[in-house]
One Martini backbone bead per residue (centre of mass of N, CA, C, O) as a GRO file, in nm:
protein
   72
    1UNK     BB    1   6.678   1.076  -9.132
    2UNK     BB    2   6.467   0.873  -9.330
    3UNK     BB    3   6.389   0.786  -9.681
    4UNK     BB    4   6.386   0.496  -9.854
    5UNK     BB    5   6.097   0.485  -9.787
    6UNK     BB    6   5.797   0.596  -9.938
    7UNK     BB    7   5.631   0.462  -9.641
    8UNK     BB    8   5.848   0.532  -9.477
    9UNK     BB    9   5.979   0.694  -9.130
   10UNK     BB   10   6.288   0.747  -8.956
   11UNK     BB   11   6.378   0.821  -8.618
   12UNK     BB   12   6.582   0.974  -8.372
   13UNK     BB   13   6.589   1.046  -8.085
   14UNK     BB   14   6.764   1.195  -7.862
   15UNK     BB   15   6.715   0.938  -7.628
   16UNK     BB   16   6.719   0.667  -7.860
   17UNK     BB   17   6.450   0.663  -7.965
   18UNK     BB   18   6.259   0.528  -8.185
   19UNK     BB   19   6.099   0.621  -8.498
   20UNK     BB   20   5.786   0.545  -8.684
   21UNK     BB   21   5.653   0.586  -9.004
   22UNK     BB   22   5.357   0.464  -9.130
   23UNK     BB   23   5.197   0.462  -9.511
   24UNK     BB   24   4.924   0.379  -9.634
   25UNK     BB   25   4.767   0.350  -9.882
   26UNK     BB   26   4.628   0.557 -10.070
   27UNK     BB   27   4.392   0.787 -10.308
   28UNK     BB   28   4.418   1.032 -10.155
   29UNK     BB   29   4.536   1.329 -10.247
   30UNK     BB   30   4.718   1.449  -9.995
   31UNK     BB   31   4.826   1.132 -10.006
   32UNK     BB   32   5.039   1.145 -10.277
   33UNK     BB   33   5.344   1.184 -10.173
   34UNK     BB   34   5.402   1.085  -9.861
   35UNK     BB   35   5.627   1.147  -9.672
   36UNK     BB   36   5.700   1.416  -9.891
   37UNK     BB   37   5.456   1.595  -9.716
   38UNK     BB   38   5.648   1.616  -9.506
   39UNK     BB   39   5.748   1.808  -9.207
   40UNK     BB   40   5.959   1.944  -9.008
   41UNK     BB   41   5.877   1.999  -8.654
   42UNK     BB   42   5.923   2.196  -8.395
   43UNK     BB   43   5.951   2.215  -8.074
   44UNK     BB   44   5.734   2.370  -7.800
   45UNK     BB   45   5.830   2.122  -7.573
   46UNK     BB   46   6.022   2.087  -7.315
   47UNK     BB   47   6.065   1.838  -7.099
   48UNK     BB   48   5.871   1.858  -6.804
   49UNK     BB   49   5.641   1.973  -6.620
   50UNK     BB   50   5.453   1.984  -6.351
   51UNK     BB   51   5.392   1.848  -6.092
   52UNK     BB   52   5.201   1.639  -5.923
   53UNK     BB   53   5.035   1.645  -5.673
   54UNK     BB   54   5.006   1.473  -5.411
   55UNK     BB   55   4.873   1.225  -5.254
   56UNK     BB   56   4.671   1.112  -4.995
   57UNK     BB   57   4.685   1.012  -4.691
   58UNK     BB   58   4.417   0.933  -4.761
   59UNK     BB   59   4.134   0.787  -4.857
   60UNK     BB   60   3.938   0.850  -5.139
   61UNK     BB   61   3.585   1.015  -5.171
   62UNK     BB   62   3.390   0.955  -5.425
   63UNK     BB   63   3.359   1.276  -5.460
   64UNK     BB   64   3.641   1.310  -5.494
   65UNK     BB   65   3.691   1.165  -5.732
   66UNK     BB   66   3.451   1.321  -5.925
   67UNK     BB   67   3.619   1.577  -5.888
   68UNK     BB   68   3.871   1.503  -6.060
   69UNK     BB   69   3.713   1.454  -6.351
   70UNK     BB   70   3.656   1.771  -6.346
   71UNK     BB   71   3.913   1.917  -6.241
   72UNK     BB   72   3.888   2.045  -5.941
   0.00000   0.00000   0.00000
């Protein structure tokens, strides 16, 4: 993890990804300190979750859609 813009945090993930976190300049109290107010959390779930069901080999109907959005 880089830290030498005190607006800026770059560090580099597992997989090869960089990621960047820029903060804006602001005179709330809280974001005082810059980037120097985080602090790194540990991953709570590594992997990847439970696969998700085939989709239906039949186009599905309207009310299946509309049950779908409700998480049925």
């Amino acid at each position: 993890m880089r830290t030498d813009d005190p607006t800026k945090l770059e560090t580099t993930l597992a997989d090869g990804r960089r990621v960047t976190l820029s903060l804006p300049p602001t005179d709330a109290p809280w974001a005082a300190d810059g980037i120097r107010g985080l602090r790194p959390v540990l991953p709570t779930h590594t992997g990847h979750g439970e696969e998700p069901p085939p989709l239906p080999s039949r186009p599905a109907l309207p009310l299946e859609v509309a049950l779908l959005g409700l998480g049925a």
